[in-house]
Every structure is written in structure tokens, then in C-alpha cells.
N, C-alpha and C positions, 0 to 999 in steps of 0.2 A: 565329369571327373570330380571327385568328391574335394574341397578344399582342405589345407594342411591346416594342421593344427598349431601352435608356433610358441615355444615359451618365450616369454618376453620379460626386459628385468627393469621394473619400474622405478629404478634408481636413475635409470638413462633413456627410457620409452624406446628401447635398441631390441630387436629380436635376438635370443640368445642359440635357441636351435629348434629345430621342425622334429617334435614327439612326435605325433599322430596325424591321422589325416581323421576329419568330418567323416561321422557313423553314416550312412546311406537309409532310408526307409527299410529297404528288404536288410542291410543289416542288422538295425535295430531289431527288426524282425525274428530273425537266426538268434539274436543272442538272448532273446525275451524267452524263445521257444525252448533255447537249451536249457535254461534257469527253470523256467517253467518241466520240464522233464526231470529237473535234480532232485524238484524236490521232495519227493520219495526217502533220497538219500540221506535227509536232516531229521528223519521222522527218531530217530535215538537220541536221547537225552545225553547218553554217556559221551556219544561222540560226537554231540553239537558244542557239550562242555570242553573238551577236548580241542575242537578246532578253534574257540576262543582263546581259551588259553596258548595256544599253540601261536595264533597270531600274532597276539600279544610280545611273545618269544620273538618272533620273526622280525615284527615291527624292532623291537629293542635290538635287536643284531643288525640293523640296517639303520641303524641310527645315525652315522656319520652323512650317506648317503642321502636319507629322506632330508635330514637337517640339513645339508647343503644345497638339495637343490631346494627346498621351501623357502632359504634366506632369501635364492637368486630368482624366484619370481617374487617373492611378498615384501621383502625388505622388514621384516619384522624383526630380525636377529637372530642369531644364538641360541642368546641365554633366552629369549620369550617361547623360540621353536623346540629348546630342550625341555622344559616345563610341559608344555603343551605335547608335546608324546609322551612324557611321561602318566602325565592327564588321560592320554590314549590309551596307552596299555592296560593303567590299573583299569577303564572302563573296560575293555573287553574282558578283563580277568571276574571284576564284581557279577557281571553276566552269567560269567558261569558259575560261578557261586548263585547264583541263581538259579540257574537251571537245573543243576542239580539238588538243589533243597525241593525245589518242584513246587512251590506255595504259588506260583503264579499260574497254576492249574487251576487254583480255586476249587477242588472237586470237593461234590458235594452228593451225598448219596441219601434219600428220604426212602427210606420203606414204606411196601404199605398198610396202610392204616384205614380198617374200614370204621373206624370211630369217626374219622373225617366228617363234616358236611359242607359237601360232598366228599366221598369215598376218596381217597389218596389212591394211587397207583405206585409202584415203584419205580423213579423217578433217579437219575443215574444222572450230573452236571459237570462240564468240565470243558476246559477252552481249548478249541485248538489254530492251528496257524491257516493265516485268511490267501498266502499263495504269495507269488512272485509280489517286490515291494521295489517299488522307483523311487531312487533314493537324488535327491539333488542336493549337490555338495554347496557349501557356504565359500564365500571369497575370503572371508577373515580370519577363518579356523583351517585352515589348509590341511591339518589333521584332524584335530577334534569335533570337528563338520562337517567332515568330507568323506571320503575313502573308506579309510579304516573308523572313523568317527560315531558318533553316538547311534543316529538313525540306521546305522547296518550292521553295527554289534545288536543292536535290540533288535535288528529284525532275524539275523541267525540266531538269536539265542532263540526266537519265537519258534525257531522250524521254518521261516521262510527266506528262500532266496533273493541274494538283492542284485539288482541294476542299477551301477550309479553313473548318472551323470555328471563329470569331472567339471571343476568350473574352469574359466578358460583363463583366470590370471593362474592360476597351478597344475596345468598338465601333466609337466615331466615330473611336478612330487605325486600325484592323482595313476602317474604309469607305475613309479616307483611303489609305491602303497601297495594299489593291485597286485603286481607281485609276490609280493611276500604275502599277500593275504591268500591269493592261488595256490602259492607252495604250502601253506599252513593246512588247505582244504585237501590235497594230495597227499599230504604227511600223516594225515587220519584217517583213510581211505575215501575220503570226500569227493567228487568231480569236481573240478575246476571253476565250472561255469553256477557254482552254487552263488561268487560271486564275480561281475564284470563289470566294466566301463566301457561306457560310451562319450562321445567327444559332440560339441554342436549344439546350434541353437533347435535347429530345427530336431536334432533327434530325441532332447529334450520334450518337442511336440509331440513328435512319434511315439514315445515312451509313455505318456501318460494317458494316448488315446488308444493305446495297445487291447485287446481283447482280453491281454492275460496278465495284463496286471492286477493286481490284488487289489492294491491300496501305494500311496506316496507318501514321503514325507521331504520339507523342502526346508531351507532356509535360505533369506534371501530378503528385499526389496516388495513391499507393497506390490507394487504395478508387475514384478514378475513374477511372484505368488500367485496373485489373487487372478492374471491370466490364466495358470495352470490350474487354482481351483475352480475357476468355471470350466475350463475345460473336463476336469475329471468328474464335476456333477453335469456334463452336456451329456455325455458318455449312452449311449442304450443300455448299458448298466454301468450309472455312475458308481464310484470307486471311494470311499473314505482317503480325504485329504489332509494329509495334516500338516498346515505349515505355520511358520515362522517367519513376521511378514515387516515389520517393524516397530521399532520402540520407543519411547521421548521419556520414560523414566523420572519420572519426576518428583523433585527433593521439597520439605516442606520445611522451615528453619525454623521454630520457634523465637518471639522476640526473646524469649528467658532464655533458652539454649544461646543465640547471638549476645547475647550480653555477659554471659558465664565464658564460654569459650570462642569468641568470631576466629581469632587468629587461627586456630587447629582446625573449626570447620571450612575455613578459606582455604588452609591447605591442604585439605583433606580432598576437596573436591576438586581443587584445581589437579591434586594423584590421580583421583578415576576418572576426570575428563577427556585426560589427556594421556589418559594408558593406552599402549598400544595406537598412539596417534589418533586418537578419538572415534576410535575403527571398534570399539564393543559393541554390541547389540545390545548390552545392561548398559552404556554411558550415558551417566544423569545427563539431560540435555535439557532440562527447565527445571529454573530453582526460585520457588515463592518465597522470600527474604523481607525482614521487614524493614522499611524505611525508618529514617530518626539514624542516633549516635551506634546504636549497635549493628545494625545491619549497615553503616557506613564502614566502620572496624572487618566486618567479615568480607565487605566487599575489596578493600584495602587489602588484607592478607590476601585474596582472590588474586589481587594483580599484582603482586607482589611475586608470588607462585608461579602463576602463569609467565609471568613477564619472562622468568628464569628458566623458561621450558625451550629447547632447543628444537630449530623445524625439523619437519619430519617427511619423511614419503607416504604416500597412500598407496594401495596396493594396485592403482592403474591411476594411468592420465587422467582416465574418464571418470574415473572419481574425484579426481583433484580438481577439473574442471569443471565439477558438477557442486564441489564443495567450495569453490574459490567463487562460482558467480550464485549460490544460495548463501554464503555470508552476506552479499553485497547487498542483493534485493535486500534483506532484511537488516543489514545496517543503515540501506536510507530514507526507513521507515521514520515520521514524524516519532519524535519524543524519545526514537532507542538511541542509545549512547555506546561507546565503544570505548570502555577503559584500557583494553589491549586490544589490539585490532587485529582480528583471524582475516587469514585470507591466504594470498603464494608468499611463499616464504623463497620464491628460488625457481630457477626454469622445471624444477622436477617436483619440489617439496613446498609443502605448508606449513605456515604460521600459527599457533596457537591463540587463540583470544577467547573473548567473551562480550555478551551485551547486556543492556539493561536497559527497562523499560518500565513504566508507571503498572501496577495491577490493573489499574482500573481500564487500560487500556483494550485490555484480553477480556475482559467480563464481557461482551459484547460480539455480537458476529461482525469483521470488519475488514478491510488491510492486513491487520497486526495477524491476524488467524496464522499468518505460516511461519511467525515466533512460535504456535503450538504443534508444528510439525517436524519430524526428524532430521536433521542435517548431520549427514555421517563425516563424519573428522572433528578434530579438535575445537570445539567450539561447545558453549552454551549460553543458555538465553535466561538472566537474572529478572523476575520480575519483582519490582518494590511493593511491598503491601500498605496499607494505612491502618488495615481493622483485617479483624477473625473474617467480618462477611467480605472483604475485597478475595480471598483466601479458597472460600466457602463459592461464591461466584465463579473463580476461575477452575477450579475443580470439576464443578457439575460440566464446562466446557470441554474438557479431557474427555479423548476417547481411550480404548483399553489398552494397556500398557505390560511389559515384562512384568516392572519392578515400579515398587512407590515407597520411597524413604520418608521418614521424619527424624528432623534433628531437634533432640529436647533437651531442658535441662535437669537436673541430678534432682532437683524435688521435686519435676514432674512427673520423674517417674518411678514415684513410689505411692502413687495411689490409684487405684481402681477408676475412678470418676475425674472428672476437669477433663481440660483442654487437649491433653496428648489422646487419653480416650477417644475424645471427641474427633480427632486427626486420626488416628487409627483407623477408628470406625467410617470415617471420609473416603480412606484412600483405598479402604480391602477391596468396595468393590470394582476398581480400576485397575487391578494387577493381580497377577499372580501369585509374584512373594512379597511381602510388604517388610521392611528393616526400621530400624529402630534402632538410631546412632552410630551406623554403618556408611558403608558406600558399595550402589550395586555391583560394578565390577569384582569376575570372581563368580562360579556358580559353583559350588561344592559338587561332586560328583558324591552325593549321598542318597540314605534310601529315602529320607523324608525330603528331599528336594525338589519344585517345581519350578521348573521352567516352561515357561507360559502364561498368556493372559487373555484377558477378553479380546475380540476384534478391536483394531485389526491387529494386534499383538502375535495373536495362533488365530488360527482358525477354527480351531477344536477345544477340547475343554483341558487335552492331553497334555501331557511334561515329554518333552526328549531329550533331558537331563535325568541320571538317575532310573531306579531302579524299576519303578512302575511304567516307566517308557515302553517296556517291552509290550505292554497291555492295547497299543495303539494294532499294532499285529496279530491281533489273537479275536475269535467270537466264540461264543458259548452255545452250544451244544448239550441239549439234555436225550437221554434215553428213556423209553418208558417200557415196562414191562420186559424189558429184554431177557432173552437166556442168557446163561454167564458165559456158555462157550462162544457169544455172537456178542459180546461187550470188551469195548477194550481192556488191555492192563490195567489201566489208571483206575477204572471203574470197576473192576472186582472186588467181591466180599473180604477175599484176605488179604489186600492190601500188600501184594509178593514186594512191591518199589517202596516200599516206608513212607510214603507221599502223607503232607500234612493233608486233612481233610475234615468237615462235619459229617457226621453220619446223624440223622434227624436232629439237626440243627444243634449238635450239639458239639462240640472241637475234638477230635481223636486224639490224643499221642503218637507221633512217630513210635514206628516199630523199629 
């Protein structure tokens, strides 16, 4: 007998009500195989744009619903869960503005040319959708990770059907989602099962060792990522994996920046550490700060801030008690100090804080190493610098990361060479998006956006934020010599779909 499935509301660790029951193997099976038959169905541009948009529609009219039950498994709020669909929609809407301009075909048409050496052939380029996609929802974005979330908007936009994997602190919003994203795909004569949900750890397994999966995309936890990416390269035909695995983000102060402004960057980052209960996958969680008067002033606003910050819930027990005994180990580390002490704030909720610890201590492989490791909830780990090389040293220790900040001051950055350069240049190859008197929280849903970074950050080189996301779902396919009645649409002389294109490398105008 399969087990239930149970929303639960982490304000009280109380089960709220039994959504679902556990997907069974030969289920997962049925619903791989249905998805796997639809997708046929996605092969129209007009009406894959369409079913986006439509969702989008659908999501927004079930806003009371989704937003209610998201607060009562996540405890996030509101006003964070109202933003955050709103986040949702405009992405599937951007999608289809995509799909319908059609530039992420890339088609590319070389005639031939016996000038060549060797001889050109005519040569037909253009990507199409790689098949059913395993989508695993995020615990923090209950929308914008999940369901209706990034990785299964870009994969219908692609032409491929998804199967997502619900996480199990958000069921009942994860059933709710589905829903309306069903109705969306029946309202444009879509089948149903172009997208579905399954529940479970194990069918999670099932899912990614499926025959008919295409390809995954995940967010989540190191050790439950990097499980399913070996799983999906053990595979008799491994799968492209793309996850999202985690991040330590990490902030670089300038001693000039902390002596121009400590008090706004104290409070700047005590805002993103502790947004969303220190529950971001961007939350700076290691900050290089120089020691002496200035970086005493920033670290003072730091606690200042935090001090003032109210406990919070995390989005299960088991994060809380995952987060409440990884402060510990690493508060009673020789030499770290604890100016606000993170840890339980409350039989349900925790405490905001932070630590600090000498630079010189992390230059080295030691102890100290799991100050350079991720701790999800409110907390981060201040290291004091002496010199550029204490800086430079801790640095080359970092593994890949989302995001890498530097905080500088108003003359440093106004010239090409010195120091911030020099930090610039430090940090690009550790992240993805690198900032510059910012704070990572916040990923813009834009077209030049990345999200992702080196191992173990992604696992791939891919964004699944934004626009070129969809590209993770798609291979390239060329034609050679083909008749035009035997080449697709996309790839004909007259160009009937107005598709941006090169034709011998050179750019067309839409028609």
C-alpha cells in the first residue's frame, strides 16, 4: 500500500491534511509513458505559446488558493508568496514571447558552395526538443521552483513535456499548481498529461532512471542533487542533468568601501541574510571584512541589524534542526565568536545571528573548513582579513558558487585597474553572476540573466533563470542535402514562419 502523502505546517510540526498518496514504480511508469506520447502535441509553436500564457492566466485566478495554502505548508507569508507568483506568471508569459519570436531555434542555413576546401554541402541547423523532462521542485520557492516554476515553463516552452516531482514540505500548493496548469493545457487543445506530478522519495528515483526521460533539472541540497546526478549519468543512456545544488555566496568588503559606508553595508547584508529567513539559494553566507576600525563599524551595524531581526520558521523541523545543530558545531570552533548568536529561537522557530573568525584561519585545510560550507537559515560567517593576500588565500579555497559580491568604495570604482579589478577578476571564476555593491538576493527574471555557477553550485554550465534556460531542453540537429519537401518548416528557403535566422552566416531580417 503506497504511503500518504501529508501537508504539514511548520509553524506547529502538526499534519494539516493527507493531499496524496506515494507515486508506486509502475505509476511513475504510466505517467512517464503518457507525457512521453504527448509530446507530439507540443510540436506547434502557436500553441505551446498559448498554453503558457494561458497558465500564467490560470496561475493568477487561483491566487487566493495557491497563496493560502503555500503560507500553510512554508510559512513564508503573504506579501513574500504574492510577489513570488507574480515572479511565476510574468516567467511563463516571457516564455512565450519567446517562443514565438523563435530566435531560440538558432536556425542556420549554409548553401552549397563548391568554392569550399573542402566542397560545402547544403547544410540545414536548428534545435529541437530533447523529450520528456524530470522536473524536481525546490523546498524554498514553492512556486517559482516548483510546479509551475522556472524549469517546466522552459521546458514546455522547449516542446518538451514535464514530470515534476512535488517536494514534500508543499504538496497541497504542488496539487493546486498542477491543476490549473492541466486546465491551461486542455483550454488550448493540449492533453493533460503534457504536464504531471508525482509525490515520493523513491519515485523521485524512478523518475530519473526512467528509459523515457530526456533530460532533469533539480533544485535542491548538494547530497540530494549530486545522488540523482549520478544516477542519471549511471543510466544505459545517461540523461543530461542539470542541477542546482548549493551555494555560500560570498561577499568581499573592501577596507575603502568599510570605511566610506560600514553602517549601510552592515545593514545591507544583515536585509539579504536574513530575507526569507535565510532560506535563499543567493544568501551571502561568507563575508571577507577587514579587520582594524572599519570593519569593526561594519561589523557593529551587522549586529545592530540582525539583533533587531525577529525569529522566524523554516520551512520544516528538519531544516531547523539541521540548522540549529550546524550553528553550533561551528560556533564552538577555536577563535569564532558570536556577536548575535543564531541558533532555536522557539520550540518551532529560529534565531538570526552571525560569526566571525580570523582569515587566516580558512587559508588552510582544517576544522574551520565547514565555516566554508553552506548553512541554510539565517546565519553567516564573517571572516576578518589582515592584508589583500589573507583575501587572495581564502579565495583560491572556495569552491563554485551562484553569486560573488564585492563591496567597494566610490573612487574604486572609477578606474579600469587597482584593487576592485583585481577582485573582480578573483571572484568571476567562482560564480556565475558576480555584483558589484549589491546584495545576491533577488534573481531578476531577465534575458541576460544567470543563474548558476561552477560545481558544486550547477552541475552544468546552464541558467534556469531567464531566458536562455530553455536551451538546457533542446539539441541541434543539422540537415544535409536534403529535398525541401523532406525538411522541416523552420528549415525552408522561404522562411513561410518569419524565424530570425543566418543564411551563410550571415543574419536575415524577419519577414
Amino acid at each position: 500500500m503506497s504511503a500518504p502523502v501529508w501537508s504539514v505546517d511548520p509553524r506547529t510540526g502538526k499534519q494539516r491534511e493527507q493531499v496524496a498518496v506515494e507515486a508506486t514504480a509502475e505509476e511513475v511508469d504510466g505517467v512517464v509513458r503518457a507525457a512521453h506520447a504527448a509530446r507530439g502535441s507540443l510540436a506547434d509553436r502557436t500553441v505551446r505559446a498559448a498554453l503558457l500564457r494561458t497558465a500564467a492566466d490560470l496561475l493568477d485566478e487561483s491566487r487566493d488558493q495557491l497563496i493560502e495554502a503555500a503560507d500553510a505548508e512554508t510559512a513564508l507569508g503573504p506579501a513574500r508568496l504574492t510577489g513570488e507568483l507574480a515572479r511565476t506568471s510574468y516567467q511563463l508569459r516571457s516564455f512565450a514571447t519567446i517562443v514565438d519570436e523563435g530566435a531560440f531555434l538558432d536556425v542556420r542555413i549554409d548553401h552549397a558552395d563548391s568554392t569550399q576546401t573542402p566542397p560545402w554541402p547544403d547544410l540545414r541547423r536548428y534545435k529541437v526538443p530533447l523529450g520528456v523532462v524530470a522536473v524536481y521542485a525546490a523546498s524554498n520557492f514553492p512556486l517559482a521552483f516548483s510546479v509551475p516554476g522556472g524549469d517546466t515553463a522552459s521546458a514546455l516552452a522547449a516542446g518538451c513535456p514535464a514530470v515534476v516531482k512535488a517536494h514534500p514540505d508543499h504538496p497541497a500548493t504542488s496539487e493546486v499548481a498542477a491543476a490549473a496548469l492541466r486546465r491551461a493545457a486542455e483550454r488550448v487543445g493540449l492533453p493533460a498529461e503534457v504536464i504531471s506530478v508525482v509525490h515520493g522519495f523513491d519515485a523521485g528515483i524512478e523518475l530519473v532512471r526512467h528509459p523515457l526521460i530526456a533530460a532533469a533539472g533539480f533544485t535542491g541540497s548538494i547530497r540530494g542533487g549530486r545522488a540523482l546526478f549520478d544516477a542519471a549519468a549511471a543510466r544505459t543512456v545517461p540523461i543530461p542533468f542539470h542541477g542546482e545544488l548549493g551555494s555560500l555566496n560570498p561577499v568581499v568588503v573592501t577596507e575603502a568601501a568599510a570605511a566610506e559606508r560600514a553602517e549601510q553595508i552592515g545593514a545591507g547584508l544583515a536585509g539579504s541574510m536574513t530575507l526569507g529567513v535565510g532560506q535563499f539559494c543567493t544568501k551571502p553566507g561568507f563575508v571577507l571584512a577587514p579587520a582594524g576600525a572599519a570593519g569593526d563599524a561594519l561589523v557593529k551595524s551587522l549586529t545592530d541589524a540582525v539583533s533587531n531581526t525577529d525569529p522566524g520558521v523554516l520551512l520544516d523541523h528538519r531544516m531547523r534542526d539541521t540548522f540549529v545543530a550546524g550553528v553550533k558545531e561551528r560556533a564552538e570552533l577555536p577563535d569564532v565568536d558570536a556577536p548575535v548568536t543564531p541558533g532555536a529561537g522557539g520550540e518551532h522557530t529560529v534565531s538570526a545571528g552571525f560569526l566571525t573568525v580570523p582569515a587566516r584561519r580558512l587559508a588552510e585545510e582544517g576544522p574551520h573548513d565547514v565555516l566554508l560550507e553552506e548553512c541554510f537559515g539565517p546565519v553567516t560567517v564573517v571572516a576578518r582579513y589582515e592584508s589583500d593576500a589573507d583575501i587572495t588565500a581564502v579565495l583560491a579555497r572556495l569552491q563554485g558558487n551562484l553569486t560573488a559580491t564585492v563591496q567597494i568604495s566610490a573612487a574604486e570604482g572609477e578606474g579600469t585597474e587597482g584593487r576592485a579589478a583585481d577582485l573582480v577578476a578573483e571572484l568571476t571564476p567562482l560564480a556565475g553572476r558576480v555584483l558589484v555593491n549589491g546584495w545576491p538576493t533577488g534573481v531578476a527574471v531577465a534575458p541576460a540573466q544567470h543563474h548558476g555557477g561552477p560545481y558544486p553550485a550547477t552541475t552544468s554550465t546552464s541558467t534556469s533563470v531567464g531566458g536562455t534556460a530553455i536551451e538546457r531542453w533542446l539539441r541541434p540537429v543539422s540537415y544535409q542535402d536534403t529535398p525541401a519537401a523532406l525538411l522541416p518548416t523552420e528549415l525552408r528557403e522561404e522562411n513561410s514562419l518569419g524565424l530570425p535566422r543566418r543564411v551563410n552566416g550571415i543574419r536575415e531580417e524577419r519577414r
